[in-house]
C-alpha positions in Angstrom: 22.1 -10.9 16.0 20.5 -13.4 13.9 17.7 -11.6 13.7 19.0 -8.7 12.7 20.8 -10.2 10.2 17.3 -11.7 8.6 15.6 -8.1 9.1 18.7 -6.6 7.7 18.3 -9.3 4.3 14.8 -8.9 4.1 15.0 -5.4 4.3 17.7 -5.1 1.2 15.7 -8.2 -0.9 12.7 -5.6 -1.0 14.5 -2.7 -1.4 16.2 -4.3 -4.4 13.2 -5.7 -5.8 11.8 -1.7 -5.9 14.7 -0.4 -7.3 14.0 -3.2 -10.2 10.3 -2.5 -10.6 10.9 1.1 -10.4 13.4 0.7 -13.3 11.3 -1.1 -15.5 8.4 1.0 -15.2 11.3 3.9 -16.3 11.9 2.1 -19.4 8.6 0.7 -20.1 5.5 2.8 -19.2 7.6 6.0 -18.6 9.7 6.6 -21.8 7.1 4.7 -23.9 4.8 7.7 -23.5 7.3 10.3 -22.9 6.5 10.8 -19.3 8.1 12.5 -16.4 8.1 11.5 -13.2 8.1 14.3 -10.3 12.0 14.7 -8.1 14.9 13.8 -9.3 14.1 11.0 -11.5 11.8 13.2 -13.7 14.6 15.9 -13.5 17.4 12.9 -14.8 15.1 12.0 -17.4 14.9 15.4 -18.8 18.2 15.9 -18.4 18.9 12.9 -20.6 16.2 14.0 -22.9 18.0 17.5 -23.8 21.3 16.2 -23.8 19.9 13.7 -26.7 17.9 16.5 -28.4 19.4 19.1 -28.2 23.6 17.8 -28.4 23.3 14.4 -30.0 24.5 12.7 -26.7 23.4 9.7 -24.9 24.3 10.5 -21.2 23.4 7.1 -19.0 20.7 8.0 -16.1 22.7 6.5 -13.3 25.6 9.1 -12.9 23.0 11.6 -13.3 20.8 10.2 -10.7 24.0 10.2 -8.2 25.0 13.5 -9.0 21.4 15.1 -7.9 21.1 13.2 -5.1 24.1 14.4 -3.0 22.5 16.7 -1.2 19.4 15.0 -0.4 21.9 11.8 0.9 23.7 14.5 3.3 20.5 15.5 4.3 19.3 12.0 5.1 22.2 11.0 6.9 22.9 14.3 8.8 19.2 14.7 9.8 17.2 11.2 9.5 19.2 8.3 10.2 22.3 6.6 9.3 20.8 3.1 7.9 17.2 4.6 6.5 20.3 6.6 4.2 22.5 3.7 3.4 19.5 1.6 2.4 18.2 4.6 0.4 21.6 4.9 -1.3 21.4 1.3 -2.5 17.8 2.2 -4.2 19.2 5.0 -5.9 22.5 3.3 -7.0 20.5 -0.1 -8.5 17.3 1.7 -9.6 19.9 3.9 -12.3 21.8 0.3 -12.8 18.6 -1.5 -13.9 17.6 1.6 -15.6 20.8 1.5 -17.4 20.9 -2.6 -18.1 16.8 -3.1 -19.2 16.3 -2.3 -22.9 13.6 0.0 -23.7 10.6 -1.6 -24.3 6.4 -0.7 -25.7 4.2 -2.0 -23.6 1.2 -0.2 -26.0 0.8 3.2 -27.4 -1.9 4.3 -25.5 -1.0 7.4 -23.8 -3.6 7.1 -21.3 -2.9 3.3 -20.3 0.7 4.4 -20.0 0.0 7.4 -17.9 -2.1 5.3 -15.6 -1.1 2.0 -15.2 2.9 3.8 -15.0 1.5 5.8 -12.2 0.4 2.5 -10.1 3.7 0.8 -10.7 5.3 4.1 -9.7 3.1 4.3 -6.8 3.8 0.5 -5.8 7.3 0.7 -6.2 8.0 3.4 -3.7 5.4 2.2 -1.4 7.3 -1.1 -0.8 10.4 0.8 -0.5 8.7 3.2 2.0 7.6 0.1 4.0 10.9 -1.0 4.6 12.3 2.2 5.6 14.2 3.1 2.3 13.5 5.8 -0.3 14.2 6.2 -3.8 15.5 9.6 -3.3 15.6 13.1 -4.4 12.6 15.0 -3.0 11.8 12.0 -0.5 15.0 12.7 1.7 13.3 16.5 1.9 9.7 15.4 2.6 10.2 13.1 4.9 13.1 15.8 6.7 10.6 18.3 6.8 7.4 16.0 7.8 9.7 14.6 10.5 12.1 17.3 12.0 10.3 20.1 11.3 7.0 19.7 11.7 6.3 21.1 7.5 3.9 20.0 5.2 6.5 19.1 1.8 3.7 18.4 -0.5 3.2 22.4 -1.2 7.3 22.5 -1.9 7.5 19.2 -4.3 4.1 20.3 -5.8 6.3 23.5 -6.8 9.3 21.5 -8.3 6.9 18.9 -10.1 5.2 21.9 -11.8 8.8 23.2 -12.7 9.6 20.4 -14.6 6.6 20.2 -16.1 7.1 23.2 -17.3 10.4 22.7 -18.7 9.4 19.3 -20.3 6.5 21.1 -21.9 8.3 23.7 -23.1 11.0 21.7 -24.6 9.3 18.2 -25.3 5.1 19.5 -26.0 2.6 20.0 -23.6 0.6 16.7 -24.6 3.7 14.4 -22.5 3.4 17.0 -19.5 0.1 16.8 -19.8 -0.1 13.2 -19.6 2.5 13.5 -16.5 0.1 15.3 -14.4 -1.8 11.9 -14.7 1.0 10.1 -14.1 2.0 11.4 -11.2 -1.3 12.4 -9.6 -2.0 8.2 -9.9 1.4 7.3 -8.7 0.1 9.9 -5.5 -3.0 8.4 -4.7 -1.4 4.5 -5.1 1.3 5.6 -2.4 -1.8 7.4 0.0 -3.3 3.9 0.1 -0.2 2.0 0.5 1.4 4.3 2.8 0.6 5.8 5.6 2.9 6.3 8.4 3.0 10.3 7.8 -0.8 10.0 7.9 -3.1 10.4 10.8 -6.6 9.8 12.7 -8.1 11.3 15.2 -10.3 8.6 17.5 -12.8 9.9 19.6 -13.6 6.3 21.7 -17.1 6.3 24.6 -16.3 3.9 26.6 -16.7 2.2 30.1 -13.7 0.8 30.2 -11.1 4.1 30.0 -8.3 3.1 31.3 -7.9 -0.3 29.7 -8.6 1.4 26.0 -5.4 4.2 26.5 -3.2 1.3 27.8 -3.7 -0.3 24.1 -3.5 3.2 22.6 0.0 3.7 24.2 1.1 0.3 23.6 0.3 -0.3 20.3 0.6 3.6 18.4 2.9 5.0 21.2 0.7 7.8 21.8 -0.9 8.7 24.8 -5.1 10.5 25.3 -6.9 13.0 27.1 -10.2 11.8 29.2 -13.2 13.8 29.1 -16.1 13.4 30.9 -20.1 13.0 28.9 -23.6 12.3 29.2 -25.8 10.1 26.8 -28.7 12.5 25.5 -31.3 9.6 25.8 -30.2 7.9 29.2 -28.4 10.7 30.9 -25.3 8.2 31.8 -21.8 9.5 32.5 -19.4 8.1 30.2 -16.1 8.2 29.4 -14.6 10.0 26.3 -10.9 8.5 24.8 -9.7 11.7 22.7 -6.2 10.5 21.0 -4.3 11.3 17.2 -2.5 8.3 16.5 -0.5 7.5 12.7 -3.1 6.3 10.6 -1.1 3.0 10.0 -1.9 1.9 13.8 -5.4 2.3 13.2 -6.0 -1.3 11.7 -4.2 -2.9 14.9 -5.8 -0.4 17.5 -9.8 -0.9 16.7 -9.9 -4.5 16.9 -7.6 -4.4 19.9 -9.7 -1.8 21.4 -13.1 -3.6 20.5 -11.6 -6.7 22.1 -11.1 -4.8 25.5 -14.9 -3.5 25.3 -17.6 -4.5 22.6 -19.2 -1.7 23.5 -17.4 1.0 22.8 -18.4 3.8 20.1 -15.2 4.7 17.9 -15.4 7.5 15.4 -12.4 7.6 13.6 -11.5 11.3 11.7 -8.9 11.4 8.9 -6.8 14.8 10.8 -4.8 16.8 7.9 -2.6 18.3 10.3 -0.8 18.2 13.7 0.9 20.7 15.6 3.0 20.2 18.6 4.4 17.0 20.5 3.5 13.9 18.2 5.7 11.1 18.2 6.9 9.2 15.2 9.1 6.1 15.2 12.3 7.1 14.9 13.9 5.9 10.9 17.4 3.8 12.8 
């Protein structure tokens, strides 16, 4: 129970410490250059923008937020779990109440800087809230719905709705700021790639003498089981042993050293695997 409780703390501390970063990189690096961030953020903000523009009113970004995240919260708690949701919730409620509370503020004018060093905040931001199990909403409840129970590769779909409001925001705003967003977000992508990497994996072809030993750690460290095949050293002739597995890319730092530990010997090529199809586990979110 007690520990629980301290996983349960820790777990809210870091998910309000994204929702805070992620709000002052909104009114800092983000409306500074007149940037749009991809999902439902980006769609808030342009929301905001064309109610300004366009009607003379200043609508605040947090009931906005909430109102275009209903259906990706049903989705979450209908089809991903029940806390992963309710910690999600609280990222998207406090992220549009910091937003709300922190006056806008330059940073510089640089469009460049902004788009760049706003993309690694962005990128940061939701990585730490990934690592805890929480998102910040919108299009993540979808992706990670799709990645999950279906087996889908999102990034095609979000790609789609990014370039949508890109479009809009270039239409209505100029082309430099949507421009300058395909920076943006491109960075922010690449910082949460590095970060990230649960929904990532590796295939590990392992020659070892010691097979049965190496896919006990496999399975007890990644959860994952492997296939043995039988080869022969071109130079010696030897029979060895081949460890075929695709384990989450996340794993990979724990399973090498435990694996090298086992047997000093062994030969791992490690393959970066874009896609899997069929039985492959992945922690379940609750």
């Amino acid at each position: 129970m007690k520990l629980d409780l301290r996983r349960g703390s820790i777990r809210l501390v870091v998910v309000l410490l994204a929702a805070f970063l992620m709000a002052l990189n909104i009114q800092t690096f983000v409306n500074a250059g007149g940037l749009y961030p991809g999902g439902a953020q980006g769609l808030t903000i342009i929301i905001q923008r064309i109610a300004l523009k366009f009607f003379d009113i200043r609508i605040p970004y947090t009931p906005i937020n909430i109102i275009l995240n209903i259906i990706p919260i049903y989705i979450g708690f209908r089809y991903i779990g029940k806390k992963f949701t309710l910690y999600s919730m609280i990222m998207v409620v406090f992220n549009g109440f910091f937003v709300d509370l922190i006056p806008s503020h330059v940073i510089t004018h640089d469009p460049l800087l902004i788009s760049v060093f706003g993309g690694i905040i962005a990128g940061v931001s939701l990585s730490i809230c990934l690592k805890v199990d929480a998102t910040s909403g919108g299009t993540d409840f979808i992706s990670i719905f799709l990645s999950q129970r279906k087996g889908i590769d999102a990034f095609p779909i979000i790609l789609a709705g990014n370039c949508i409001i890109l479009t809009v925001a270039g239409i209505l705003f100029g082309w430099d700021k949507a421009l300058y967003s395909i920076i943006f977000q491109y960075v922010s992508t690449q910082v949460l790639h590095i970060m990230y990497r649960t929904y990532q994996q590796q295939t590990l072809f392992i020659i070892t003498d010691k097979p049965a030993e190496v896919c006990e750690i496999i399975y007890r460290i990644s959860n994952h089981g492997a296939t043995l095949m039988h080869g022969e050293g071109s130079f010696e002739h030897n029979n060895k042993m081949v460890v075929y597995s695709v384990v989450s890319a996340s794993d990979i730092r724990k399973l090498i050293p435990a694996i090298k530990e086992v047997d000093d010997g062994a030969f791992i090529n490690s393959i970066r695997t874009d896609r899997v199809q069929g039985n492959f586990y992945l922690k379940p979110r609750d």
